[in-house]
N, C-alpha and C positions, 0 to 999 in steps of 0.2 A: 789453119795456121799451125804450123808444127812447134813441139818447145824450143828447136832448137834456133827458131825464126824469131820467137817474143822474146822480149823482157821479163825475166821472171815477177812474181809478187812482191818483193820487195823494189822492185826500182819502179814498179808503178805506184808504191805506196809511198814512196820517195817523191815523184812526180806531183802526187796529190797536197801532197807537206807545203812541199814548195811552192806550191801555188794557192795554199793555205785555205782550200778545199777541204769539204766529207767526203769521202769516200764514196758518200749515198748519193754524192750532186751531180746533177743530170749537165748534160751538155752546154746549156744556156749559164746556167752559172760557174762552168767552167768558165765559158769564155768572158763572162764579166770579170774575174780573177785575172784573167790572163791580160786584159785592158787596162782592169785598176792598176795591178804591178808595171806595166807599162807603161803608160804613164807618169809612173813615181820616179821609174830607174831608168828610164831611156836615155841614151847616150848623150842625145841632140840636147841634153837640157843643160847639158855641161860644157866649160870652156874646151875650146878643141887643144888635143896635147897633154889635157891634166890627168895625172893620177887620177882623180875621180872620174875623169871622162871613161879612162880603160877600166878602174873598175865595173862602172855600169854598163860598158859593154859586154866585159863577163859576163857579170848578173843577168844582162839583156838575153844574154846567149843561151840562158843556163833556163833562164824563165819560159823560152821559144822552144826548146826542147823537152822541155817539161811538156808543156801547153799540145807540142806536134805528139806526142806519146799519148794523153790522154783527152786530147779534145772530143773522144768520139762514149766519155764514161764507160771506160771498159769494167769500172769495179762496182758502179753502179746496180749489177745483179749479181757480184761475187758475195758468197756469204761472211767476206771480211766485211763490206760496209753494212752487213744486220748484223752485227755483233757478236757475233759466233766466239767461241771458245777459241782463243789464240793459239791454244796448248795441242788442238788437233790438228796433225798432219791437212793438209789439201793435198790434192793429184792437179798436175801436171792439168791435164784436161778442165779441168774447173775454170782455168783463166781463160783456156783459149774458147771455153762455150762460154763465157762471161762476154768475153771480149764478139766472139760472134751475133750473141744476143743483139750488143749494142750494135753495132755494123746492122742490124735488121731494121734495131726501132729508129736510127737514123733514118733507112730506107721510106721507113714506113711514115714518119714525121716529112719528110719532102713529097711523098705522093701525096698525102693528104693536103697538104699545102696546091700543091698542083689542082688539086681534085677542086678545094675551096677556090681558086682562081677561077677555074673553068663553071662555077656555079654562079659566083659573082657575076663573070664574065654574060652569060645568060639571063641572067634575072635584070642588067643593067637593058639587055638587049631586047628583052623581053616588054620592059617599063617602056623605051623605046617608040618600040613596034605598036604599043597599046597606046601612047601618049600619040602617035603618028596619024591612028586609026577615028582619034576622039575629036 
């Protein structure tokens, strides 16, 4: 991913606010953040027409863009969520191998997933075939 394609540092730290996330929180507790706020501010809870109805559309709006930007813990392995020194520069590159990382360990968290289904999947087959045999 090029810089000129991300969101720089700050509007993903922006994202994270909003969604009143660490920095440090992994995928799963983004998405709980992104449900509880949804829940509180979704539109459909409001009379249709009302000022308050549009505003929580905003908000709605505001919350689901947040949420599509960092569903995937891009800063998760950036050295802003271990606490590092504000005051040092980062390069360019730091977010977008941050950002790749995640993109991996997601990968890697559904094959693993897949992998445990397919074990399950066996062993149920297995008990089965042995319970068939007795």
């Amino acid at each position: 991913m090029s810089a000129s394609a991300s969101p720089d540092l700050f509007v993903f730290m922006d994202a994270y606010r909003l969604l009143g996330v660490d920095y440090a929180a992994d995928s799963s507790t983004i998405g709980q953040a992104h449900r509880r706020l949804a829940r509180q501010h979704h539109p459909d809870k409001f009379t249709a027409g009302t000022p308050e109805q549009r505003q929580a559309g905003a908000r709605m709006a505001e919350i689901n863009d947040a949420y599509q930007l960092i569903r995937k813990a891009p800063l998760k392995d950036h050295r802003v969520s271990q606490a590092a020194d504000p005051t040092i520069a980062w390069m360019d590159g730091e977010l977008d191998a941050a950002f790749h990382r995640a993109q991996v360990d997601q990968q890697f968290d559904q094959w693993m997933t897949v992998a445990l289904m397919a074990v399950a999947v066996m062993f149920y087959l297995f008990l089965r075939f042995v319970g068939a045999r007795a």
